[in-house]
Biopython code that builds the backbone (N, CA, C, O; Angstrom):
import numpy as np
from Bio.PDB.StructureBuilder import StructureBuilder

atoms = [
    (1, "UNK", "N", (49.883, 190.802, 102.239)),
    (1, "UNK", "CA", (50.433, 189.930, 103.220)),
    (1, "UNK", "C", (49.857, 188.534, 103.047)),
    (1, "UNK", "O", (48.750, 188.081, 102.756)),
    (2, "UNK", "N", (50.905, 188.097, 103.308)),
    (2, "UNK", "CA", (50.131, 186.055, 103.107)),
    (2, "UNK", "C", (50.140, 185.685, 104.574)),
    (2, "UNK", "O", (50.601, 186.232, 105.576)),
    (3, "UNK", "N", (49.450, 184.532, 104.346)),
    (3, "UNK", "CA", (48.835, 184.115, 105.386)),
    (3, "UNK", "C", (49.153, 182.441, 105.590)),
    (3, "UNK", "O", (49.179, 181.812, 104.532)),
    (4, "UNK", "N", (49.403, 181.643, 106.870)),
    (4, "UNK", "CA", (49.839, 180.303, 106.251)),
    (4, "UNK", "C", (48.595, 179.502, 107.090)),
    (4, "UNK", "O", (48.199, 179.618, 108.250)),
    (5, "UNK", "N", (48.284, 178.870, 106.269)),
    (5, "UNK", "CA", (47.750, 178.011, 106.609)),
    (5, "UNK", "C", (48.028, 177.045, 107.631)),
    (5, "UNK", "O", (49.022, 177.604, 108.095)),
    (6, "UNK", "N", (47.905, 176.106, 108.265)),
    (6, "UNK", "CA", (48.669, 175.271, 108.885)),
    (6, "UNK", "C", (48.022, 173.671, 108.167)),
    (6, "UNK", "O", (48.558, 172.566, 108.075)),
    (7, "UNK", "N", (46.577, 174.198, 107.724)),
    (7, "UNK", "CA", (45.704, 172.737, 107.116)),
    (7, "UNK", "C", (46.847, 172.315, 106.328)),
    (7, "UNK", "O", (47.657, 171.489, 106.749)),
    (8, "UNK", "N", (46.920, 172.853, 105.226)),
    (8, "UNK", "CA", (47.871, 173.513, 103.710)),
    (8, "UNK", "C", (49.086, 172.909, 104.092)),
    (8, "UNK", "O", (49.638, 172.084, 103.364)),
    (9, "UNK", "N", (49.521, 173.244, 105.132)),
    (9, "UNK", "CA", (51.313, 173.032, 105.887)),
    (9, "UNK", "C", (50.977, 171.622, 105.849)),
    (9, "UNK", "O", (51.427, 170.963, 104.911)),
    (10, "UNK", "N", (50.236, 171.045, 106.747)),
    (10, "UNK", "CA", (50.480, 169.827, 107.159)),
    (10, "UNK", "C", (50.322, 169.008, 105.992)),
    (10, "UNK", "O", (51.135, 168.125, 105.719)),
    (11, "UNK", "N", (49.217, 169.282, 105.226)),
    (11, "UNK", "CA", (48.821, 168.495, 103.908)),
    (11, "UNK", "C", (50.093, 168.104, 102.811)),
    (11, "UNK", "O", (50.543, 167.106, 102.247)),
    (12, "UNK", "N", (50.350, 169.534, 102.898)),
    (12, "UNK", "CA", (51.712, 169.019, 101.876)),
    (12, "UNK", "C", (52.985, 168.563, 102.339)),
    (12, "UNK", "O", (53.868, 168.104, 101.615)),
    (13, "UNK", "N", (53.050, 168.739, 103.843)),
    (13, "UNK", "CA", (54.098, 167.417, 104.391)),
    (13, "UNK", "C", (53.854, 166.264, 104.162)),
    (13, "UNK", "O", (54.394, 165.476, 103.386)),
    (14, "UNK", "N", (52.803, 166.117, 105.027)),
    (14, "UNK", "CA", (52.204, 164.552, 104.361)),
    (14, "UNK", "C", (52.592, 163.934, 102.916)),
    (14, "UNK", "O", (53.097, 162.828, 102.723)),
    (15, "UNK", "N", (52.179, 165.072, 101.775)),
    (15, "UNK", "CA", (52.336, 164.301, 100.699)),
    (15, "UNK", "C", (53.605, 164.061, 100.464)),
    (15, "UNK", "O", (54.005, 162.974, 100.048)),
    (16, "UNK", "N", (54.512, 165.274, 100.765)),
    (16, "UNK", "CA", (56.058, 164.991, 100.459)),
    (16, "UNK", "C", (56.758, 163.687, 100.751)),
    (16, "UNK", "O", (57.602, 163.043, 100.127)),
    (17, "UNK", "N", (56.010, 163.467, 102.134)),
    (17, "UNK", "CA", (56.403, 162.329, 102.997)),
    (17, "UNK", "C", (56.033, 161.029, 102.510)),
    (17, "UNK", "O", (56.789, 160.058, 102.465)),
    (18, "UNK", "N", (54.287, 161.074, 101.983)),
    (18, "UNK", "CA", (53.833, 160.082, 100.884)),
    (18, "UNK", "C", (54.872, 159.718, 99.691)),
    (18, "UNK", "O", (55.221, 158.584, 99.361)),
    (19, "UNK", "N", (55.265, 160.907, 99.145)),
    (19, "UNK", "CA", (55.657, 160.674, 97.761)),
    (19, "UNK", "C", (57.352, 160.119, 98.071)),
    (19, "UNK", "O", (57.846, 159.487, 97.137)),
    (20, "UNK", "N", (58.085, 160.291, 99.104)),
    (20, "UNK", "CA", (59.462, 159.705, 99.288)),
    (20, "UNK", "C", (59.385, 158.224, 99.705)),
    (20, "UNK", "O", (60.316, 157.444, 99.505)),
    (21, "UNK", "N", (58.086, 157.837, 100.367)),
    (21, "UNK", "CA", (57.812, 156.584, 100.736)),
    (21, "UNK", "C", (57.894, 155.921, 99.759)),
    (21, "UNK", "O", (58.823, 155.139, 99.555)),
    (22, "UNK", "N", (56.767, 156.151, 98.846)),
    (22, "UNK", "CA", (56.370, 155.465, 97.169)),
    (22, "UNK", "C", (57.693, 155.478, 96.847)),
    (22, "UNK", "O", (58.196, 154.358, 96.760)),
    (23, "UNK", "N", (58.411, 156.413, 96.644)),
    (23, "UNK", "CA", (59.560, 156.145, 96.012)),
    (23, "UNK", "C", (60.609, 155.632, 96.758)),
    (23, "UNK", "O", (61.666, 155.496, 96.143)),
    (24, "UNK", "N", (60.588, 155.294, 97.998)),
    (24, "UNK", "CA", (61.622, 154.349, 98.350)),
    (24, "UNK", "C", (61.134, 153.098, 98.207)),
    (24, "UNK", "O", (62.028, 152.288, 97.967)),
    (25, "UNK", "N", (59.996, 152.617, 98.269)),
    (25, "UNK", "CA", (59.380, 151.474, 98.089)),
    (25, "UNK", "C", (59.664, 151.108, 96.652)),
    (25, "UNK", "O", (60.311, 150.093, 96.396)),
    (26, "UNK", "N", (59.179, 151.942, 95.659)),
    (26, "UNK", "CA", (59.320, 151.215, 94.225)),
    (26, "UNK", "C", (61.106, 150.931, 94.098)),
    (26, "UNK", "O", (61.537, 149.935, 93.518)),
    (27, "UNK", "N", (61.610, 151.506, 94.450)),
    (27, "UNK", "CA", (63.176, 151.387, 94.552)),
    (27, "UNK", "C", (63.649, 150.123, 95.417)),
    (27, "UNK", "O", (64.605, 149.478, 94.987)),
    (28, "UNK", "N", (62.975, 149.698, 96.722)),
    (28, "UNK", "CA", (62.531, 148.670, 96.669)),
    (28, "UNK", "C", (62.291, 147.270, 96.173)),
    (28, "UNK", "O", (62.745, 146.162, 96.456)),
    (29, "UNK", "N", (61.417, 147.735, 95.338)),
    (29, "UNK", "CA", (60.690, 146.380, 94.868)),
    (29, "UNK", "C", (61.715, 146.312, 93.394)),
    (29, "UNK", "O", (62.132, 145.254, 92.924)),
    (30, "UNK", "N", (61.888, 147.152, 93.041)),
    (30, "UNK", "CA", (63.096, 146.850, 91.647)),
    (30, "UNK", "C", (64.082, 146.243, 92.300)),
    (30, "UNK", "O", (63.985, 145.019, 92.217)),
    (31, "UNK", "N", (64.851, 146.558, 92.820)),
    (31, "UNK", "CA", (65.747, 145.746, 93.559)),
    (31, "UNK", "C", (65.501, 144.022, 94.200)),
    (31, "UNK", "O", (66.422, 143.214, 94.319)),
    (32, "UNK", "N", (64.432, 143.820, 94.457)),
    (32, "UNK", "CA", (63.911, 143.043, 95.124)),
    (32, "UNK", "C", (63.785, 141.869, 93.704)),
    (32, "UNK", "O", (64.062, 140.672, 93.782)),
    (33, "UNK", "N", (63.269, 142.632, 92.381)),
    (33, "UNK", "CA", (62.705, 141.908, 91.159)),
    (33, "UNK", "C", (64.093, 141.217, 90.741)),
    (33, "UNK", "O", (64.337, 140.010, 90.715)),
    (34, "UNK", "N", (65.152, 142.563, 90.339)),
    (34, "UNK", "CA", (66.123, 142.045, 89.848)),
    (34, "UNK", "C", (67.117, 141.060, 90.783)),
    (34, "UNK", "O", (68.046, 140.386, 90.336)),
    (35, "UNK", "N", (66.932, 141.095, 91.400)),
    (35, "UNK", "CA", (67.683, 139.830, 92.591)),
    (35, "UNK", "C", (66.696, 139.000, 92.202)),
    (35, "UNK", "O", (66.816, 139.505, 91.086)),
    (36, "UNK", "N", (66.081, 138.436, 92.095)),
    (36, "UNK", "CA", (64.868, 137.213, 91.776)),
    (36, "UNK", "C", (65.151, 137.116, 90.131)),
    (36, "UNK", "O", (64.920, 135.968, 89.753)),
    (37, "UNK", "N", (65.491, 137.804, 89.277)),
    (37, "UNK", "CA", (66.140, 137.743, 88.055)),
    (37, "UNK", "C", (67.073, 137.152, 88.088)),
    (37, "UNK", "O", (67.255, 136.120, 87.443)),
    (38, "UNK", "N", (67.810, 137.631, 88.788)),
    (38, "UNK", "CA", (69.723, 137.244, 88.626)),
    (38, "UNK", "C", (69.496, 135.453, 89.321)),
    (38, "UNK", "O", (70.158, 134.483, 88.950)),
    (39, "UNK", "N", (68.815, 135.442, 89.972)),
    (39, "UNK", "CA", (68.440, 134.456, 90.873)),
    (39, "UNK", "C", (68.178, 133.133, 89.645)),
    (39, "UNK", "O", (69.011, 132.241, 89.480)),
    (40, "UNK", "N", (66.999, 133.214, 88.935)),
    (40, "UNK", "CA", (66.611, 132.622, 88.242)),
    (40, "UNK", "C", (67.406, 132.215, 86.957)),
    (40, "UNK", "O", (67.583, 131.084, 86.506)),
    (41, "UNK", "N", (67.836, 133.413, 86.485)),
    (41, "UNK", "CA", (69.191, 133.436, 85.085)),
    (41, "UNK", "C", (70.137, 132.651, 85.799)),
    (41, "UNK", "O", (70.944, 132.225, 84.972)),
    (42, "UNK", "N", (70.460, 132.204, 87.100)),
    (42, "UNK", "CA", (71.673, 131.600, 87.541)),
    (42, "UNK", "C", (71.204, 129.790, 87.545)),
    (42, "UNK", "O", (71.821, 128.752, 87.308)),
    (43, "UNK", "N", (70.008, 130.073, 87.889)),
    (43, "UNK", "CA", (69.212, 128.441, 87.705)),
    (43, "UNK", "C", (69.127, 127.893, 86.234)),
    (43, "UNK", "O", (68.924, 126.714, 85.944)),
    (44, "UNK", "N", (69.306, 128.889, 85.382)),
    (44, "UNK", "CA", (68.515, 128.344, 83.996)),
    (44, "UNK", "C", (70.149, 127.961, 83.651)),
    (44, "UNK", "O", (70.139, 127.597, 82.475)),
    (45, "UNK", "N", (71.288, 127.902, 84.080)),
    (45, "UNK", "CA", (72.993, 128.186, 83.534)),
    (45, "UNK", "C", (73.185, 128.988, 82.857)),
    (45, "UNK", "O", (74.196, 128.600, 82.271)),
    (46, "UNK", "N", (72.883, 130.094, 82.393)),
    (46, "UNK", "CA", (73.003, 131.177, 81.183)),
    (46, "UNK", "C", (74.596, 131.919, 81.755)),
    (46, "UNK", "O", (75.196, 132.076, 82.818)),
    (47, "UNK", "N", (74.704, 132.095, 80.908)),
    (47, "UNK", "CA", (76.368, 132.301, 80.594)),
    (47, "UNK", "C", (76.195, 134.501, 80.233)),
    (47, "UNK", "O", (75.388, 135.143, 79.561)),
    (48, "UNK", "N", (77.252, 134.874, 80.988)),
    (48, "UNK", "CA", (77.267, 136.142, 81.269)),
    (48, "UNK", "C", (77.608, 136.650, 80.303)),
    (48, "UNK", "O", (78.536, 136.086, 79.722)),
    (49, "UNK", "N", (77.063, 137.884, 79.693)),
    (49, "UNK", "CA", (77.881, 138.659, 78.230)),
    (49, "UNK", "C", (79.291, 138.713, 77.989)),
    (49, "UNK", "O", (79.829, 138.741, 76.882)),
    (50, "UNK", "N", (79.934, 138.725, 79.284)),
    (50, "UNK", "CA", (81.826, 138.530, 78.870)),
    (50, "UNK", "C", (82.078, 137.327, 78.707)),
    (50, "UNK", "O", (82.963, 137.138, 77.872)),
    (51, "UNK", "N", (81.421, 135.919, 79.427)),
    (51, "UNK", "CA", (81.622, 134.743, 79.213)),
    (51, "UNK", "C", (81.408, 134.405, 77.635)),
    (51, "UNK", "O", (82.289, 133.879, 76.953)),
    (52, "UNK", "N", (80.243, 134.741, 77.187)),
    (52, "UNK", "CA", (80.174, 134.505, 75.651)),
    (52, "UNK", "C", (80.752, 135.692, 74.508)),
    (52, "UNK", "O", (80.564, 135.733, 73.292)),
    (53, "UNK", "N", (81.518, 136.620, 75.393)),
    (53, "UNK", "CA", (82.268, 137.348, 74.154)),
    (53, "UNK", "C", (83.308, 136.708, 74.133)),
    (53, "UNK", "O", (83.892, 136.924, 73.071)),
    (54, "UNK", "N", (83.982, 135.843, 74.940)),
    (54, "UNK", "CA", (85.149, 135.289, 75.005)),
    (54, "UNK", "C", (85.186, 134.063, 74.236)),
    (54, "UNK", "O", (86.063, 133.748, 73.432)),
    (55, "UNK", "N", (83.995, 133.294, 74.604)),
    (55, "UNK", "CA", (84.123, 132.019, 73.523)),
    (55, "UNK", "C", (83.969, 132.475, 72.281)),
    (55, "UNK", "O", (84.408, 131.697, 71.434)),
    (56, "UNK", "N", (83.510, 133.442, 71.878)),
    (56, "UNK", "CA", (83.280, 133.708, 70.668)),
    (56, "UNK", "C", (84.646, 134.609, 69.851)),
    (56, "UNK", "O", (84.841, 134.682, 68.638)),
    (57, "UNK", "N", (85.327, 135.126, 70.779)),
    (57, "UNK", "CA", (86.875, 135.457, 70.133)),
    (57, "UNK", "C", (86.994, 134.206, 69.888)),
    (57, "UNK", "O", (86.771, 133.822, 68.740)),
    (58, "UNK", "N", (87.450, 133.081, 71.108)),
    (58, "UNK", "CA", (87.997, 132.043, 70.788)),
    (58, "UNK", "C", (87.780, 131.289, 69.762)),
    (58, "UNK", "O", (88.725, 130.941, 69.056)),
    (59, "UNK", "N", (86.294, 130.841, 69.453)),
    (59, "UNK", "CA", (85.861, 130.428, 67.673)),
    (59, "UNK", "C", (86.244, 131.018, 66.745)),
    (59, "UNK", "O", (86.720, 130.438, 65.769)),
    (60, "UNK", "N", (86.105, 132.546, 66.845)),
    (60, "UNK", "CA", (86.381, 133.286, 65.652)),
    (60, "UNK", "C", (88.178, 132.983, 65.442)),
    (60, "UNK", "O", (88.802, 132.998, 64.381)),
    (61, "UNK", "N", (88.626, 132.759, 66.626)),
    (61, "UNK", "CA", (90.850, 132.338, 66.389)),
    (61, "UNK", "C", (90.447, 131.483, 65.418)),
    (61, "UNK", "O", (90.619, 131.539, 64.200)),
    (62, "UNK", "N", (89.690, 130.399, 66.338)),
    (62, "UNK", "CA", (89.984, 129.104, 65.666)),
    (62, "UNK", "C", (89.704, 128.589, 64.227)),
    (62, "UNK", "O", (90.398, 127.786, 63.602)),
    (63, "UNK", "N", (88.338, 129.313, 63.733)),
    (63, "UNK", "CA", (88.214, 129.444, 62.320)),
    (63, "UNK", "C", (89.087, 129.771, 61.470)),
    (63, "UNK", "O", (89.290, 129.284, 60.358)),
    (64, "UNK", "N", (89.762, 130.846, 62.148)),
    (64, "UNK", "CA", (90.563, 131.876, 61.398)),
    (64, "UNK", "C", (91.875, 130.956, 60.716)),
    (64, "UNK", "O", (92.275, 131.010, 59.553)),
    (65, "UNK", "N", (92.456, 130.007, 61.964)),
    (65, "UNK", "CA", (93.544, 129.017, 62.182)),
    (65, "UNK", "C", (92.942, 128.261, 61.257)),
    (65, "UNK", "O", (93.791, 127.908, 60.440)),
    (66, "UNK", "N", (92.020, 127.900, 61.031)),
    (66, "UNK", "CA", (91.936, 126.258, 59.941)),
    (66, "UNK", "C", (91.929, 126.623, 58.619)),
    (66, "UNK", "O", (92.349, 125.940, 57.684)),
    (67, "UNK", "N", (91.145, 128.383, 58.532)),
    (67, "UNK", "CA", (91.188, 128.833, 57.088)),
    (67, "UNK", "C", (92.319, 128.804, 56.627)),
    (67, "UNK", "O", (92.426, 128.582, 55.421)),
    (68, "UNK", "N", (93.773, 129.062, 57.604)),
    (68, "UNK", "CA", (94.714, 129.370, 56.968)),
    (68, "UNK", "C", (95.706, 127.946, 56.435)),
    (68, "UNK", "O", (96.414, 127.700, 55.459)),
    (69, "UNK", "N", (95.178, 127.023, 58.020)),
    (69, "UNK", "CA", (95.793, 125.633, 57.431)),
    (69, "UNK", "C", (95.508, 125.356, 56.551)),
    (69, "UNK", "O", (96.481, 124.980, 55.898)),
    (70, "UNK", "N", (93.884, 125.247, 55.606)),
    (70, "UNK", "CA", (93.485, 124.753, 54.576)),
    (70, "UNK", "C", (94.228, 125.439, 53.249)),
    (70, "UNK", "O", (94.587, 124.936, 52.185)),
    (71, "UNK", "N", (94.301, 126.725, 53.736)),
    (71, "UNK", "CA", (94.685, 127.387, 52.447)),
    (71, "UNK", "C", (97.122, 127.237, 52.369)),
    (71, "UNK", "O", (98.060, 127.527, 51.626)),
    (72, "UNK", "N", (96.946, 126.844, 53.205)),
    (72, "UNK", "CA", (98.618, 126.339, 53.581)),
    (72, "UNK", "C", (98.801, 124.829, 52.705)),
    (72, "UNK", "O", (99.780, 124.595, 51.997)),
    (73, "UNK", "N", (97.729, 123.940, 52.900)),
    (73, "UNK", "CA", (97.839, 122.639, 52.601)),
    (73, "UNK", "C", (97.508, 122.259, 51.315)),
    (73, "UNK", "O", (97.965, 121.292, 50.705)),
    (74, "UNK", "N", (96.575, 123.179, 50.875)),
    (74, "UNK", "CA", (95.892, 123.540, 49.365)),
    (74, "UNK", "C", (97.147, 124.196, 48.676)),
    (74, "UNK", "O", (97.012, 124.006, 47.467)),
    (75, "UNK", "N", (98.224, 124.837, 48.910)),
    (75, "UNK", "CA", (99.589, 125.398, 48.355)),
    (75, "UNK", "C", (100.295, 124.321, 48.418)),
    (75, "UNK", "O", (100.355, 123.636, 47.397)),
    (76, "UNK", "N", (100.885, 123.963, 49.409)),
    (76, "UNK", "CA", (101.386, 122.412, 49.156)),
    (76, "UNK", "C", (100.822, 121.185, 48.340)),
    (76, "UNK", "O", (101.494, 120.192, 48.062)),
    (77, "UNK", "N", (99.723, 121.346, 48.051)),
    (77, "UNK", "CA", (99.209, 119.706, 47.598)),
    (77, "UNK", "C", (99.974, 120.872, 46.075)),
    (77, "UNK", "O", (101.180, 120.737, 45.871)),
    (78, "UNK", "N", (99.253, 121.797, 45.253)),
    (78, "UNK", "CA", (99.577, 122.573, 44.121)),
    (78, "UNK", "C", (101.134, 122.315, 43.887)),
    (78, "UNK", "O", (101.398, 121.736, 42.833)),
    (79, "UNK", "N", (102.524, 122.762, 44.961)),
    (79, "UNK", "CA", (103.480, 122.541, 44.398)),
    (79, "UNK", "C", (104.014, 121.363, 44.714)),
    (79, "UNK", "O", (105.232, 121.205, 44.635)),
    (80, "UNK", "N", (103.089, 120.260, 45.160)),
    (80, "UNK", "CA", (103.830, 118.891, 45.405)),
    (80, "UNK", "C", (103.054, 118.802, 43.547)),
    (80, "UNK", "O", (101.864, 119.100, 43.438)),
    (81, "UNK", "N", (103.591, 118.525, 42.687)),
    (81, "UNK", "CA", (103.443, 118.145, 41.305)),
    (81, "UNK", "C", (101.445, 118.069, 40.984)),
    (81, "UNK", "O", (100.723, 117.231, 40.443)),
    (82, "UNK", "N", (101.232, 119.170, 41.530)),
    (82, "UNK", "CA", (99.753, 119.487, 40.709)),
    (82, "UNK", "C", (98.820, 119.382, 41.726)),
    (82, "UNK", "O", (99.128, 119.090, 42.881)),
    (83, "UNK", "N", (97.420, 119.662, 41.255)),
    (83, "UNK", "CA", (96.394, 118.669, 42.444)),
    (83, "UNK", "C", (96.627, 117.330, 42.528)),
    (83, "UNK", "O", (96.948, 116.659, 41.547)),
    (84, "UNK", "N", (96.476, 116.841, 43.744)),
    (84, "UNK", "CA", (96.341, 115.918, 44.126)),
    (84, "UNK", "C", (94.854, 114.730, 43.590)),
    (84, "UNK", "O", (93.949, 114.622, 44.417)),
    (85, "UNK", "N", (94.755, 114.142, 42.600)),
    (85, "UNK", "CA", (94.295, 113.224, 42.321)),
    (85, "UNK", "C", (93.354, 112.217, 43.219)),
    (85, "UNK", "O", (94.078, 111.267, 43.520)),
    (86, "UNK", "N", (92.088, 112.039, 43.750)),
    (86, "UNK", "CA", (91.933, 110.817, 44.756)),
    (86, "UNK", "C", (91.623, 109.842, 43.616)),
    (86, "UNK", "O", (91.007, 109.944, 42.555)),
    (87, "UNK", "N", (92.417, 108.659, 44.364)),
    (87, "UNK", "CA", (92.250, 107.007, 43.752)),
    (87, "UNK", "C", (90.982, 106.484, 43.763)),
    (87, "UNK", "O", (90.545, 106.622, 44.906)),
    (88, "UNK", "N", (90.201, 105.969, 43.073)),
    (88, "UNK", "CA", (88.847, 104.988, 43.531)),
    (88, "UNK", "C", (89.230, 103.765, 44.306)),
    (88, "UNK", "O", (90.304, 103.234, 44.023)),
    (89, "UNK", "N", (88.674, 103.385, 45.008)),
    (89, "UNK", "CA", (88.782, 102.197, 45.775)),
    (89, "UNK", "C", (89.259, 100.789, 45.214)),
    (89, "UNK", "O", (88.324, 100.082, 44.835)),
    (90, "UNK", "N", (90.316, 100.333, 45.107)),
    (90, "UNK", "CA", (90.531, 99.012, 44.020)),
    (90, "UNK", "C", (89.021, 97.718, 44.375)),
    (90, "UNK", "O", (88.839, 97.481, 45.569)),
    (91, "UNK", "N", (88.541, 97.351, 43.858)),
    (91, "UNK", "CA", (87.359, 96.477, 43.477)),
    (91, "UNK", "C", (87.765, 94.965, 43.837)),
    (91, "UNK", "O", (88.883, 94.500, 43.617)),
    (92, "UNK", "N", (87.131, 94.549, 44.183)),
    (92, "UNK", "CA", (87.668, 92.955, 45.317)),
    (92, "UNK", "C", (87.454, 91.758, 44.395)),
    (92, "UNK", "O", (86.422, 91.603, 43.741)),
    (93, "UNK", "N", (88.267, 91.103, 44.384)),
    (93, "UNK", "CA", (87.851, 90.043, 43.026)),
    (93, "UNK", "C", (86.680, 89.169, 43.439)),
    (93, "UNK", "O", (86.477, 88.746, 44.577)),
    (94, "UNK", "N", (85.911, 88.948, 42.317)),
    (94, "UNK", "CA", (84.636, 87.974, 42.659)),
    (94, "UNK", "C", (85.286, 86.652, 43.516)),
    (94, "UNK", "O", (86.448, 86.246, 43.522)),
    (95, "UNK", "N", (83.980, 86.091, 44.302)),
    (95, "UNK", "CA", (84.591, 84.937, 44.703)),
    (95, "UNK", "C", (84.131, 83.684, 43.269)),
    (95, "UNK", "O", (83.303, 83.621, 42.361)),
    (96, "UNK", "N", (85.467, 82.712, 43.913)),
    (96, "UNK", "CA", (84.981, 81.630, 42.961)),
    (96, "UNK", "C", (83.881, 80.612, 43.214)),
    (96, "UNK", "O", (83.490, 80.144, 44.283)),
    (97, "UNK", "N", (83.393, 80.333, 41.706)),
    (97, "UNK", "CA", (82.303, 79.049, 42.240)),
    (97, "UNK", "C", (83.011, 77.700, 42.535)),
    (97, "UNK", "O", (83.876, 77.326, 41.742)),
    (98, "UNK", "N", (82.778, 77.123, 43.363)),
    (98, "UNK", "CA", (83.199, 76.008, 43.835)),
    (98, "UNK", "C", (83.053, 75.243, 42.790)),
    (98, "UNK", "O", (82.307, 75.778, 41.971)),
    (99, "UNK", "N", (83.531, 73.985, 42.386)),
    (99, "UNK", "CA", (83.361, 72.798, 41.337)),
    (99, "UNK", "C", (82.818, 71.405, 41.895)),
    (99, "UNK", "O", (82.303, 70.500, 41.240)),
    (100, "UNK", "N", (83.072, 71.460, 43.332)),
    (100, "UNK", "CA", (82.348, 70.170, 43.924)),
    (100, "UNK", "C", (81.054, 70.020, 43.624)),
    (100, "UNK", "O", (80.375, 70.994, 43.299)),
    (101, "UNK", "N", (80.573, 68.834, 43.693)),
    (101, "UNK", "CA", (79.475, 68.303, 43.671)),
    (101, "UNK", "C", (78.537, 68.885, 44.691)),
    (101, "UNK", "O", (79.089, 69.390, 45.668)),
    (102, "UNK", "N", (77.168, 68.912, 44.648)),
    (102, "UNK", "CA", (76.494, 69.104, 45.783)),
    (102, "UNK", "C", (75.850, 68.224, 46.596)),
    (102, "UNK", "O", (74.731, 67.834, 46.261)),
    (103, "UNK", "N", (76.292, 67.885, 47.485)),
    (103, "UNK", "CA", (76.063, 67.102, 48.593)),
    (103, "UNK", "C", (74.472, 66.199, 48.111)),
    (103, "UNK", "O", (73.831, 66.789, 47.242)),
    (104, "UNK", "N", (74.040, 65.258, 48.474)),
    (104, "UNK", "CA", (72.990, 64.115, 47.883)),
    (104, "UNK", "C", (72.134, 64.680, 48.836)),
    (104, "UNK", "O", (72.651, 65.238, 49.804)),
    (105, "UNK", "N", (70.639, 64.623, 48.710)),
    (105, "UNK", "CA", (69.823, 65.614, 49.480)),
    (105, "UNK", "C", (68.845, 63.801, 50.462)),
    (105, "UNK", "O", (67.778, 63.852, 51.074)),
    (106, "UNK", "N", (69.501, 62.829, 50.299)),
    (106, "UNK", "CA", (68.785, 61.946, 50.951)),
    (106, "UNK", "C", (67.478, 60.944, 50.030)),
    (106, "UNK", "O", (67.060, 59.838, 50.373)),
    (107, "UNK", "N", (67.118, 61.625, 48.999)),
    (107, "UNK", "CA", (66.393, 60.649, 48.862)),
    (107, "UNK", "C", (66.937, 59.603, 48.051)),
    (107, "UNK", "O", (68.105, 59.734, 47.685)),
    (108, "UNK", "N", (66.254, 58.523, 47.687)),
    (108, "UNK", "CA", (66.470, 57.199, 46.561)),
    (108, "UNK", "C", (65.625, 57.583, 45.761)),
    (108, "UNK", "O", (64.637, 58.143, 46.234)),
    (109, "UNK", "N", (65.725, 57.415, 44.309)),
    (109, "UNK", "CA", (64.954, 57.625, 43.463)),
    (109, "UNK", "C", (65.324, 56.386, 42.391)),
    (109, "UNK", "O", (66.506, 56.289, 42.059)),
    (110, "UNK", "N", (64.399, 55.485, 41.866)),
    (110, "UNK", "CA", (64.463, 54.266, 41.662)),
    (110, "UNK", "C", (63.973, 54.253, 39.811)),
    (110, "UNK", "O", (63.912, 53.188, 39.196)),
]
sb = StructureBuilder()
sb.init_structure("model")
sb.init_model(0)
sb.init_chain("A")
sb.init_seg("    ")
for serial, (resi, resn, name, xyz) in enumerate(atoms, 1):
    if name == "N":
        sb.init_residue(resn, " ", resi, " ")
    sb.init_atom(name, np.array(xyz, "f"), 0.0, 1.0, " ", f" {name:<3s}", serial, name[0])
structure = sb.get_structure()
């Protein structure tokens, strides 16, 4: 036959009661942290994981779009009659030297 204690009884209410406390508290304070997180990430402007998966489709279009213009415009320059050639800059004609005289600087010389 067993026998109950009541010391025993009460002791391990207590702790049960201890140990749901602790754990509503740490449940708690996580909650409490990550709100002071979200808090702070909203001060610094940081941009949300869907916000930057989206710009980053959008770059990746847009790359995609110029690779193809380049490679569209690079076919055209080919069947407009070959590569396209660049000109050097035409060269500016020297200036001329003047033929006048140069002005008399003031003195007399005798």
């Amino acid at each position: 036959m067993q026998t109950r204690n009541p010391l025993l009884n009460d002791f391990a209410e207590l702790m049960t009661d201890a140990f749901s406390a602790a754990q509503a508290a740490g449940e708690e304070a996580q909650s409490v942290f990550r709100a002071q997180a979200d808090k702070m990430a909203a001060r610094m402007d940081f941009v949300s994981r869907e916000e930057f998966d989206v710009v980053k489709a959008v770059a990746q279009a847009a790359r995609d779009e110029a690779d193809a213009l380049k490679a569209r415009i690079e076919a055209l320059e080919k069947a407009a009659t070959g590569p396209v050639v660049k000109k050097a800059p035409a060269k500016k004609p020297a200036a001329r030297k003047s033929t006048a005289k140069k002005p008399a600087t003031g003195r007399k010389t005798d």
